[in-house]
N, CA, C and O of each residue as an XYZ file, in Angstrom:
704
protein
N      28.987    -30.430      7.162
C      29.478    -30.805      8.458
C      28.422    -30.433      9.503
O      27.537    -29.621      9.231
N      28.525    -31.088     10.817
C      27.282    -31.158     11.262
C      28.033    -31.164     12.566
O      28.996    -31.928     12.637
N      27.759    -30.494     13.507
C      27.894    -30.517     15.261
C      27.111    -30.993     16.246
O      25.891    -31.066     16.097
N      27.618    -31.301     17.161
C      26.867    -32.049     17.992
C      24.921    -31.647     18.732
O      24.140    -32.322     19.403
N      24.852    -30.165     18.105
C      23.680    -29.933     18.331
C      22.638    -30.422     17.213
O      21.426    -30.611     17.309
N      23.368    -30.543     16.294
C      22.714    -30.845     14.886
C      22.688    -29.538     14.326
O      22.098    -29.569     13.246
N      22.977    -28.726     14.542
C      23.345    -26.901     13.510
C      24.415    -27.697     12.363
O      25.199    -28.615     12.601
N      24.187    -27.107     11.249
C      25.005    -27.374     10.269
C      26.410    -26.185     10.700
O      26.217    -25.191     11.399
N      27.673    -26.534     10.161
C      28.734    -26.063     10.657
C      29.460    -25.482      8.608
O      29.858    -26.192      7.685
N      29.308    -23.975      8.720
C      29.759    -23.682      7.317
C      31.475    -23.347      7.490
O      31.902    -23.076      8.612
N      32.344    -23.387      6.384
C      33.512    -22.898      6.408
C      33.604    -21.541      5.906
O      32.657    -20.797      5.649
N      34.799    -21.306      5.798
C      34.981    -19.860      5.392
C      34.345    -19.742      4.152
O      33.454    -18.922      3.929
N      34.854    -20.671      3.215
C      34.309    -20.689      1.547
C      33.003    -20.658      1.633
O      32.505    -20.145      0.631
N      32.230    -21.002      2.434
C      30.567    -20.912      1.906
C      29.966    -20.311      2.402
O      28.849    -20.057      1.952
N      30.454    -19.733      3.696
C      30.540    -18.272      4.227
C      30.480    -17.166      2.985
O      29.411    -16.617      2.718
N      31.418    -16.940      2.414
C      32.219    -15.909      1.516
C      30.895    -16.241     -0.080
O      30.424    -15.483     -0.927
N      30.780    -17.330      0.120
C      29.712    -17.707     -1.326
C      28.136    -17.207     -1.201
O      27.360    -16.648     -1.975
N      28.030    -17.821      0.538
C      26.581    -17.060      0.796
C      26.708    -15.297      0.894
O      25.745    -14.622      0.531
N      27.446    -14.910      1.196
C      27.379    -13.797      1.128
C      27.493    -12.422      0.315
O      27.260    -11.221      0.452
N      28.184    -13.682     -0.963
C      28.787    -12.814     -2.102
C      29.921    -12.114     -2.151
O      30.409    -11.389     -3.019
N      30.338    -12.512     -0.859
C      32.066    -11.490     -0.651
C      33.216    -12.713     -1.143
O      33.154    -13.837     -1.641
N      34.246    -11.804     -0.699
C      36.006    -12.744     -0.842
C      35.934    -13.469      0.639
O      35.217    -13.311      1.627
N      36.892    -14.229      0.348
C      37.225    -15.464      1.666
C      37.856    -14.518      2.631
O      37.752    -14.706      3.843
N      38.552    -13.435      2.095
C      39.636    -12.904      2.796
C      39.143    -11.648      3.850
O      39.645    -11.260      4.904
N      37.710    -11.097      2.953
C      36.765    -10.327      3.408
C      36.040    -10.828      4.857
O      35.965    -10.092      5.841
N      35.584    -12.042      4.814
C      34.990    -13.023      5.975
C      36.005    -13.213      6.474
O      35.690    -13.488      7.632
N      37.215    -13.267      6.392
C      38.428    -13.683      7.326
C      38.260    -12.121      8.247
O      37.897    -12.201      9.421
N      38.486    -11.036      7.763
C      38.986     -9.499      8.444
C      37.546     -9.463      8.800
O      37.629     -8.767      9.812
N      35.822     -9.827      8.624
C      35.285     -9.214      9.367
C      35.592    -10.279     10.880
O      35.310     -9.886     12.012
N      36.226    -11.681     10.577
C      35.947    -12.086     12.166
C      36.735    -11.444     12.958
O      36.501    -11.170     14.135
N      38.209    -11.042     12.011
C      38.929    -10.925     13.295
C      38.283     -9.141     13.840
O      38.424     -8.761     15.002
N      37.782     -8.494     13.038
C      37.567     -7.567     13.955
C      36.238     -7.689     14.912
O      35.937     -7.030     15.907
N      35.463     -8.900     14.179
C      34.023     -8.896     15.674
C      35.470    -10.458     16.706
O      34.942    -10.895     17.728
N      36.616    -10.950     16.488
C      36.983    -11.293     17.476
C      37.998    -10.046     18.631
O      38.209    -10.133     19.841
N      38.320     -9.256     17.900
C      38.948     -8.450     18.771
C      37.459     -7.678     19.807
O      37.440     -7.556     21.032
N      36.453     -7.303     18.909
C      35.516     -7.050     19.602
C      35.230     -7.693     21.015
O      34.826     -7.014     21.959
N      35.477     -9.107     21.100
C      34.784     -9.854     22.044
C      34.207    -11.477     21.421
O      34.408    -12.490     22.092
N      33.471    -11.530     20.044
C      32.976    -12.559     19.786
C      33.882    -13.595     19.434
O      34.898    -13.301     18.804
N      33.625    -14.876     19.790
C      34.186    -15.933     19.672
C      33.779    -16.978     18.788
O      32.805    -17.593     19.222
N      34.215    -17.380     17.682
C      33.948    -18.573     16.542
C      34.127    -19.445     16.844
O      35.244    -19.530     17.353
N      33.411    -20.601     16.829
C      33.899    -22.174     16.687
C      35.965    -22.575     16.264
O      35.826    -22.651     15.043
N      36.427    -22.651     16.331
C      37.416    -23.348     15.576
C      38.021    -24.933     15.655
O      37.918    -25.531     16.726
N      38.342    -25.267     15.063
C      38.967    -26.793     15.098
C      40.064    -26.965     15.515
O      40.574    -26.043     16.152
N      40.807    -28.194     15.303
C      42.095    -28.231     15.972
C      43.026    -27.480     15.612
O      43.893    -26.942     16.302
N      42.849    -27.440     14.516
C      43.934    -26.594     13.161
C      43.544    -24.726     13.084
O      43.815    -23.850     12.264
N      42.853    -24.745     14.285
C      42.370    -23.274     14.187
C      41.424    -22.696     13.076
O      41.123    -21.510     13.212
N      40.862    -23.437     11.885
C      40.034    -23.196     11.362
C      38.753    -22.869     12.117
O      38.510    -23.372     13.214
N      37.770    -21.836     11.373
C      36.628    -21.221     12.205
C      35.762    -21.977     11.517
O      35.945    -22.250     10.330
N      34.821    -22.351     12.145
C      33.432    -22.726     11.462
C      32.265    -21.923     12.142
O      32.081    -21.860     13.358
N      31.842    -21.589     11.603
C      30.101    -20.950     11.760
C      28.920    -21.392     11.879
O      28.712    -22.417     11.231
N      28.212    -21.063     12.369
C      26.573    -21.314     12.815
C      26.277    -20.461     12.751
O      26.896    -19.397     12.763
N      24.822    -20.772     12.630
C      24.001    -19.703     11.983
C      24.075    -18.740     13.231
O      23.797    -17.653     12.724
N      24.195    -18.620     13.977
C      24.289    -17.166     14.492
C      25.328    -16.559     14.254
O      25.163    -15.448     13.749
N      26.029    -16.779     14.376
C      27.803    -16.772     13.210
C      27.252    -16.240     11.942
O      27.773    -15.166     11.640
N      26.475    -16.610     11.218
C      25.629    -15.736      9.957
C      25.263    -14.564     10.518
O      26.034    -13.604     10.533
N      24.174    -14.527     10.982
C      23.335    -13.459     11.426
C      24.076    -12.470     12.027
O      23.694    -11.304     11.929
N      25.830    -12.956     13.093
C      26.482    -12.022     13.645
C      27.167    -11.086     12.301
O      27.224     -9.863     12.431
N      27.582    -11.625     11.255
C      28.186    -11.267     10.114
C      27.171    -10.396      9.151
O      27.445     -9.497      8.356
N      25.810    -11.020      9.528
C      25.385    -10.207      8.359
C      24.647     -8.952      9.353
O      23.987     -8.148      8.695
N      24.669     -8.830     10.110
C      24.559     -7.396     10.694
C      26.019     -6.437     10.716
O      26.080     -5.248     10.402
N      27.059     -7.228     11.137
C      27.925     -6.546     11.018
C      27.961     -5.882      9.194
O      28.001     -4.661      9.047
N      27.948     -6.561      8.275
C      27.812     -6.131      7.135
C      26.867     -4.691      7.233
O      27.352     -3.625      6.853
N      25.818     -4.753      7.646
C      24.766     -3.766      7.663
C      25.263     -2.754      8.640
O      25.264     -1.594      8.229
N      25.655     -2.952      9.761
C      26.367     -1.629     10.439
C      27.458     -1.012      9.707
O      27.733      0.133     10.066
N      28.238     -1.581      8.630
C      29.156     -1.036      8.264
C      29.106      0.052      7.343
O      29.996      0.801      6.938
N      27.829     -0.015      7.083
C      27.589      1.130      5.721
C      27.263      2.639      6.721
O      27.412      3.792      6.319
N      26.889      2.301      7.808
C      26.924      3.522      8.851
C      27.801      3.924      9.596
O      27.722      5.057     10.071
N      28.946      3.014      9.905
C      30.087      3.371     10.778
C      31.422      2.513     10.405
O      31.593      1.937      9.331
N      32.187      2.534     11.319
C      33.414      2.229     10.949
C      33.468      0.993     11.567
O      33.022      0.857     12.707
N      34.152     -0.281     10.715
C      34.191     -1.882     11.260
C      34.342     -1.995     12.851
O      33.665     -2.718     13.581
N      35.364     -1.132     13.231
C      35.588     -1.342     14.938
C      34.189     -0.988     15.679
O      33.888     -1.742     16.605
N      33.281      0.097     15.369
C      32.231      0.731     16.279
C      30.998     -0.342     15.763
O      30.020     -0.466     16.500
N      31.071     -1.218     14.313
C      30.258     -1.928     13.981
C      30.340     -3.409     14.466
O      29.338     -4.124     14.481
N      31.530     -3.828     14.849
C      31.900     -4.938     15.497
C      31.089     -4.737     17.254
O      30.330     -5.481     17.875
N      31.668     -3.441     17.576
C      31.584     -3.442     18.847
C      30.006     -3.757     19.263
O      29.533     -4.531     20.096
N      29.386     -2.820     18.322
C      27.607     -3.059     18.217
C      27.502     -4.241     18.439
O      27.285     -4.731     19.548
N      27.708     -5.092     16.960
C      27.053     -6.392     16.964
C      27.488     -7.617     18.429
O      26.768     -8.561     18.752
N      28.513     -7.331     18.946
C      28.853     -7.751     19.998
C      28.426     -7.639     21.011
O      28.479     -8.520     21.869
N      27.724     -6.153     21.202
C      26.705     -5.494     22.126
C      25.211     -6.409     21.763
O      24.525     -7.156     22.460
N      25.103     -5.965     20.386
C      23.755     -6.779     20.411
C      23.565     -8.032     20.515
O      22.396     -8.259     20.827
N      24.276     -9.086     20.378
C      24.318     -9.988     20.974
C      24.387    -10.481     22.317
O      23.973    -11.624     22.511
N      24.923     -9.692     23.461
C      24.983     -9.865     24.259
C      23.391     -9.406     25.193
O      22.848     -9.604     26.280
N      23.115     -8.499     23.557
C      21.823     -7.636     24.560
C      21.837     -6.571     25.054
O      20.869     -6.097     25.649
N      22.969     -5.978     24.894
C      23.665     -4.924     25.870
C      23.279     -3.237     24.461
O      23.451     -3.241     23.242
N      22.960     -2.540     25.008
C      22.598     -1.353     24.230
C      23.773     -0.420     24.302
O      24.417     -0.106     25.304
N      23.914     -0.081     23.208
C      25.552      1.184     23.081
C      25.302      1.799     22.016
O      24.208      1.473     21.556
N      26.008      2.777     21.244
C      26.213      3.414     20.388
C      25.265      2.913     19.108
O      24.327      3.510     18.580
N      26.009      1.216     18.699
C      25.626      0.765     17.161
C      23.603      0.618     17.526
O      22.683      0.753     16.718
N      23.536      0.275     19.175
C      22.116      0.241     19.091
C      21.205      1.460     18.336
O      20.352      1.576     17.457
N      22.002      2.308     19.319
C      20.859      3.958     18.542
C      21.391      4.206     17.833
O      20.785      5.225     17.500
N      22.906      4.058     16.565
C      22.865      4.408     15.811
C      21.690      3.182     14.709
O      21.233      3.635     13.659
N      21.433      2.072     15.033
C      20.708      1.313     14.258
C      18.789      2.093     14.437
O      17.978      2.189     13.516
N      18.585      2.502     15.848
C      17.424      3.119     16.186
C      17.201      4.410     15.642
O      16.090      4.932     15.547
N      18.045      4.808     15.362
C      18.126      6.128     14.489
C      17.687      5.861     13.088
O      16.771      6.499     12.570
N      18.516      4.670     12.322
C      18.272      4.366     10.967
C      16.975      3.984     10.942
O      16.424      4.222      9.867
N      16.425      3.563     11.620
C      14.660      2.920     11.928
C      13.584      3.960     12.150
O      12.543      4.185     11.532
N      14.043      4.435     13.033
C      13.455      5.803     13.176
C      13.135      6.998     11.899
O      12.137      7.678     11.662
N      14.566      6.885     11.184
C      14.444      7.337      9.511
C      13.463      6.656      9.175
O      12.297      7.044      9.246
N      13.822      5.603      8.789
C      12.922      5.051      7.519
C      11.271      5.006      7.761
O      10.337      5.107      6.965
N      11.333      4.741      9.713
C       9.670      5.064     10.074
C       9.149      6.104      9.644
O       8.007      6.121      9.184
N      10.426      7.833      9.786
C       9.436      9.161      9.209
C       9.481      9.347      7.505
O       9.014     10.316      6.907
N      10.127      8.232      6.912
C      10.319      8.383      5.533
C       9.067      8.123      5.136
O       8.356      8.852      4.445
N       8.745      6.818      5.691
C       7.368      5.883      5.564
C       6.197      6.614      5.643
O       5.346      6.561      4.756
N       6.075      7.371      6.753
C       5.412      8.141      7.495
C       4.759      9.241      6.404
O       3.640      9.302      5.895
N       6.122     10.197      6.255
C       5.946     11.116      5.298
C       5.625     10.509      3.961
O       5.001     11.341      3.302
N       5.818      9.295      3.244
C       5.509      8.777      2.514
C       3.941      8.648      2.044
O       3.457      8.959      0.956
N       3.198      8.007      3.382
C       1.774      7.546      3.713
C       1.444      8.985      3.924
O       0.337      9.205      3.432
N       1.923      9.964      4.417
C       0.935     11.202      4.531
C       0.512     11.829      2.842
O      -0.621     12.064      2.424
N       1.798     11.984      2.119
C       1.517     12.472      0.772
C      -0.158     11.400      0.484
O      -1.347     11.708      0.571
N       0.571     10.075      0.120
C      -0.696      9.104     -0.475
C      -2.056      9.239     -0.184
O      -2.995      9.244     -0.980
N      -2.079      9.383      1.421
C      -3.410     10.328      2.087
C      -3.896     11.438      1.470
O      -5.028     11.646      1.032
N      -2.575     12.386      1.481
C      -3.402     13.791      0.606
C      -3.872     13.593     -0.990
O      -4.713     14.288     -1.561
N      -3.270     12.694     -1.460
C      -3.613     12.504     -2.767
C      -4.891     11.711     -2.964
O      -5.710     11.961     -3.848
N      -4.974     10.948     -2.269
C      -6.092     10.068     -2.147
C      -7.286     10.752     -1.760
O      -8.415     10.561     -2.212
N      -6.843     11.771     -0.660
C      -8.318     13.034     -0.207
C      -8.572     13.902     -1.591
O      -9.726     14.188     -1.907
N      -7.767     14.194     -2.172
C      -7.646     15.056     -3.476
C      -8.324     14.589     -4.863
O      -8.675     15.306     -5.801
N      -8.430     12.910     -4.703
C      -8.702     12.443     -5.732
C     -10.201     12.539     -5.793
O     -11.017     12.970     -6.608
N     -10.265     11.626     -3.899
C     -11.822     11.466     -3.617
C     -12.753     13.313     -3.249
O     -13.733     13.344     -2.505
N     -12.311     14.353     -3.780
C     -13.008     15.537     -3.670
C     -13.391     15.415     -5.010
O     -14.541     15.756     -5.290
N     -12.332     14.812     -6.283
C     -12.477     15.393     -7.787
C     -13.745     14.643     -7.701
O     -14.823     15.237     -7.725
N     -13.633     13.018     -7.576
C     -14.855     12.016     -7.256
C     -15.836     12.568     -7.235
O     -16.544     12.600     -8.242
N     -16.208     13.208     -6.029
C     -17.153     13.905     -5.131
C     -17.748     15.152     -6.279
O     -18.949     15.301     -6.503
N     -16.829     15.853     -6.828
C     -17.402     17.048     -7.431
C     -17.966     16.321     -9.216
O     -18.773     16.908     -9.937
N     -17.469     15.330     -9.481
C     -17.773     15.009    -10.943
C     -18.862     14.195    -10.884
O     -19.696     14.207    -11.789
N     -18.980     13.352     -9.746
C     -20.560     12.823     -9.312
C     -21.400     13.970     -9.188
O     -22.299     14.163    -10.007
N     -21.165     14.831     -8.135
C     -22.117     15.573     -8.113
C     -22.538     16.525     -9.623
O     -23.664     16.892     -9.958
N     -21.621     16.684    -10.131
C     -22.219     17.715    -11.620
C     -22.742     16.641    -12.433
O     -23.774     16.980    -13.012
N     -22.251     15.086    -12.740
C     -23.356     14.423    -13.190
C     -24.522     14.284    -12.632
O     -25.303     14.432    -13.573
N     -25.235     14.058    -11.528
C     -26.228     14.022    -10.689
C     -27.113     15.364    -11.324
O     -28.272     15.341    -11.740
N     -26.301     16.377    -11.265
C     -26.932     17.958    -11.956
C     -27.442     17.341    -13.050
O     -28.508     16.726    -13.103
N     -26.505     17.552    -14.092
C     -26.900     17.147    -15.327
C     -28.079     15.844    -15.273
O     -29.077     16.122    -15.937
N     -28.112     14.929    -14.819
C     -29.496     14.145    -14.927
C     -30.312     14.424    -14.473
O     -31.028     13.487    -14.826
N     -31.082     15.176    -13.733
C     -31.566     16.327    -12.630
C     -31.968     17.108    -13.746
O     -32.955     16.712    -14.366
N     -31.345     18.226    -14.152
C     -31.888     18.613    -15.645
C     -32.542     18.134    -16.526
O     -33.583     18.668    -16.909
N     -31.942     16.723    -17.172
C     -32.491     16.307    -18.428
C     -33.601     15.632    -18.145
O     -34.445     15.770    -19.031
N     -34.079     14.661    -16.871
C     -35.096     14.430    -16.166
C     -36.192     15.613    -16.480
O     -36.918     15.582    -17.474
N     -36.213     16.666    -15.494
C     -36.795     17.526    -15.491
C     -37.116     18.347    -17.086
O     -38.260     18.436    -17.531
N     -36.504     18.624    -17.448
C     -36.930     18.883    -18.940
C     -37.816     17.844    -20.127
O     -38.685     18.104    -20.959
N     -37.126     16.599    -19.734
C     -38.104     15.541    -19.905
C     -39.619     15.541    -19.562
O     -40.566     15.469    -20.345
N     -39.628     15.655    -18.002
C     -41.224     15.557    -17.715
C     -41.942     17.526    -18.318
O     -43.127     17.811    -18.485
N     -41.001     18.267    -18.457
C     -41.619     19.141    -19.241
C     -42.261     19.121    -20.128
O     -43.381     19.629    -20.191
N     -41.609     18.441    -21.138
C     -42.137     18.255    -22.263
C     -42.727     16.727    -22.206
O     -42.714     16.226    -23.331
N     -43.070     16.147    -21.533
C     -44.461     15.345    -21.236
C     -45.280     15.726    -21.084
O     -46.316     15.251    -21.549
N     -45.230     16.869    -20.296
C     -46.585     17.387    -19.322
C     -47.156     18.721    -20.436
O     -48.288     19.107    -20.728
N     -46.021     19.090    -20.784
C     -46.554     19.892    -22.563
C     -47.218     19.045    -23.318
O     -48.427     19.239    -23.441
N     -46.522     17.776    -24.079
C     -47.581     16.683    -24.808
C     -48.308     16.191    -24.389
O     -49.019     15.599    -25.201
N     -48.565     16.094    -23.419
C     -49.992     15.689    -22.445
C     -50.929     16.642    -22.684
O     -51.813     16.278    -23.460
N     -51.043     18.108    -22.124
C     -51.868     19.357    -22.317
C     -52.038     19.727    -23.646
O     -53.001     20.436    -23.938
N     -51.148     19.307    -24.612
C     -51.398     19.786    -26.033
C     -52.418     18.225    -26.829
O     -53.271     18.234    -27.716
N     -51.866     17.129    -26.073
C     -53.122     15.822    -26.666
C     -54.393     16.353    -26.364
O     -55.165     16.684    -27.264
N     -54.770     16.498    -24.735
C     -55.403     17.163    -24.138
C     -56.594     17.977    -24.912
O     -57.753     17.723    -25.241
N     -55.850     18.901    -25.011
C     -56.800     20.096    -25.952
C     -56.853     19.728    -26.992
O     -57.735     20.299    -27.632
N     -56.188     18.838    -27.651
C     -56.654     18.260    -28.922
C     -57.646     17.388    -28.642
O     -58.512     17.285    -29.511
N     -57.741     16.832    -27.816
C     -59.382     15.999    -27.531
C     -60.405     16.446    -27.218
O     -61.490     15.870    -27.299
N     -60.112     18.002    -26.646
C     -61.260     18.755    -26.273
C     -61.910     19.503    -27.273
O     -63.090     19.855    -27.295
N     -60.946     19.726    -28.169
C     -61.446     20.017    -29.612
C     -62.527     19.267    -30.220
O     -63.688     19.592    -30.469
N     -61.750     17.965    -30.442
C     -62.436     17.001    -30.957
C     -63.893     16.607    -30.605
O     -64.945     16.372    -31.200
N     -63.339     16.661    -29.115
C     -64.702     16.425    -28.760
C     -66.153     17.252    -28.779
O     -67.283     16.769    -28.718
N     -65.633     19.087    -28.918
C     -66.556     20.453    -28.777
C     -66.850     19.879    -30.174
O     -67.923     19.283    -30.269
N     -65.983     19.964    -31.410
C     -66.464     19.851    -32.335
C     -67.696     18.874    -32.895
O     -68.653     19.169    -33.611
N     -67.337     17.685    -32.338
C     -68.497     17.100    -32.178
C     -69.759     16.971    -32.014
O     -70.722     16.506    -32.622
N     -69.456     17.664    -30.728
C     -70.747     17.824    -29.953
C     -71.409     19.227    -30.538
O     -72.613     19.178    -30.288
N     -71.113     20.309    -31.139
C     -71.591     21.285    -31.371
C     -72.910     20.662    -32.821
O     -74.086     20.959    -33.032
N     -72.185     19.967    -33.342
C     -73.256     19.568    -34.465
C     -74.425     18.446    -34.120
O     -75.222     17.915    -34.893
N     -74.276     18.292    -32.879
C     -75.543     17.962    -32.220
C     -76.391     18.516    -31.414
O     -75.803     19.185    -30.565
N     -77.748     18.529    -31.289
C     -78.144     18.952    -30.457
C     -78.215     17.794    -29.024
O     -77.965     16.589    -29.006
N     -78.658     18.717    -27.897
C     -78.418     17.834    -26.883
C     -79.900     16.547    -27.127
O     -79.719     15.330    -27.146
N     -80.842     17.014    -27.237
C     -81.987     16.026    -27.248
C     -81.139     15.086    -28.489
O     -80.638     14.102    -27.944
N     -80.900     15.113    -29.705
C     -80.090     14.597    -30.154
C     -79.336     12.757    -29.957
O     -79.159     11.714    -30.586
N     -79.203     13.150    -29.130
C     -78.886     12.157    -28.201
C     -79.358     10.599    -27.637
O     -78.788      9.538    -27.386
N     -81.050     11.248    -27.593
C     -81.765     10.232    -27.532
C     -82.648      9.597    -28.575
O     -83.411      8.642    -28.428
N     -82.391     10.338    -29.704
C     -82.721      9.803    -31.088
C     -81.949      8.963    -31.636
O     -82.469      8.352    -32.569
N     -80.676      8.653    -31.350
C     -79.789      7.795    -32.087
C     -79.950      6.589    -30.954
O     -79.537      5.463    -31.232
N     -80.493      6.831    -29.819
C     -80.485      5.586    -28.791
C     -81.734      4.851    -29.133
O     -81.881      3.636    -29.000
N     -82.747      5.809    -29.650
C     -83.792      5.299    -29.545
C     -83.971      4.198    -31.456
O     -84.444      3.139    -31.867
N     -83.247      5.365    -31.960
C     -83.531      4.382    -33.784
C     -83.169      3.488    -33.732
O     -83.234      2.738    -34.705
């Protein structure tokens, strides 16, 4: 069904279907947001039909109810609709306010854990960094040992050599 704005127009039954409740449930929340103040569509026959703000009035009222009692949750949503701030407002600013320091306190733990993680980070890089730092260095040790020990093995080689010559020597093998 369709109204002259073009908003689709729901009945009680698909009311009660979208919402997952009884027909009879959507019947008692209107009449208490109508004693509140709010006013439903109805037809000739007094049937109510809804629009979507008619949803949205219902499904807040649903949500105030788990915090207060249908009359102080009616009265809210009636308030908030109008715009008007009362009780269901800050009791809803309150519930927000929770869940902001839940959040809050939530994101602070994750922070500390996350600083906690990035120190372990920090300290297991750095002792690997050690450790290659070491084995590096012990490395060019023992280069710079096999270097000095080739070394003197060539100087050997070479004294030995040269001892069984004489120096004039030298120019006898250039010259034969």
């Amino acid at each position: 069904m369709e109204s002259q704005q073009g908003q689709a127009i729901f009945d009680t039954k698909h009311v009660a279907e979208h919402f997952e409740i009884h027909s009879s449930t959507v019947r008692k929340y209107c009449d208490y947001l109508e004693k509140a103040g709010y006013s439903f569509h109805k037809n000739e026959y007094g049937h109510r039909g809804f629009f979507d703000d008619d949803l949205i009035a219902l499904r807040k009222l649903m949500q105030y109810k788990d915090t207060m009692t249908l009359e102080q949750a009616s009265k809210s949503v009636v308030a908030w609709k109008k715009g008007n701030s009362i009780a269901g407002g800050a009791t809803e600013e309150r519930r927000y306010s929770t869940q902001y320091s839940e959040l809050l306190e939530e994101f602070r733990e994750f922070k500390e854990n996350q600083i906690e993680l990035n120190r372990e980070l920090i300290d297991q890089i750095k002792k690997q960094q050690e450790y290659i730092e070491n084995l590096l260095e012990e490395r060019d040790l023992r280069l710079v040992t096999a270097l000095k020990e080739s070394l003197a093995a060539q100087k050997l080689i070479a004294a030995s050599n040269q001892e069984s010559k004489k120096w004039w020597e030298f120019w006898k093998k250039k010259n034969e």
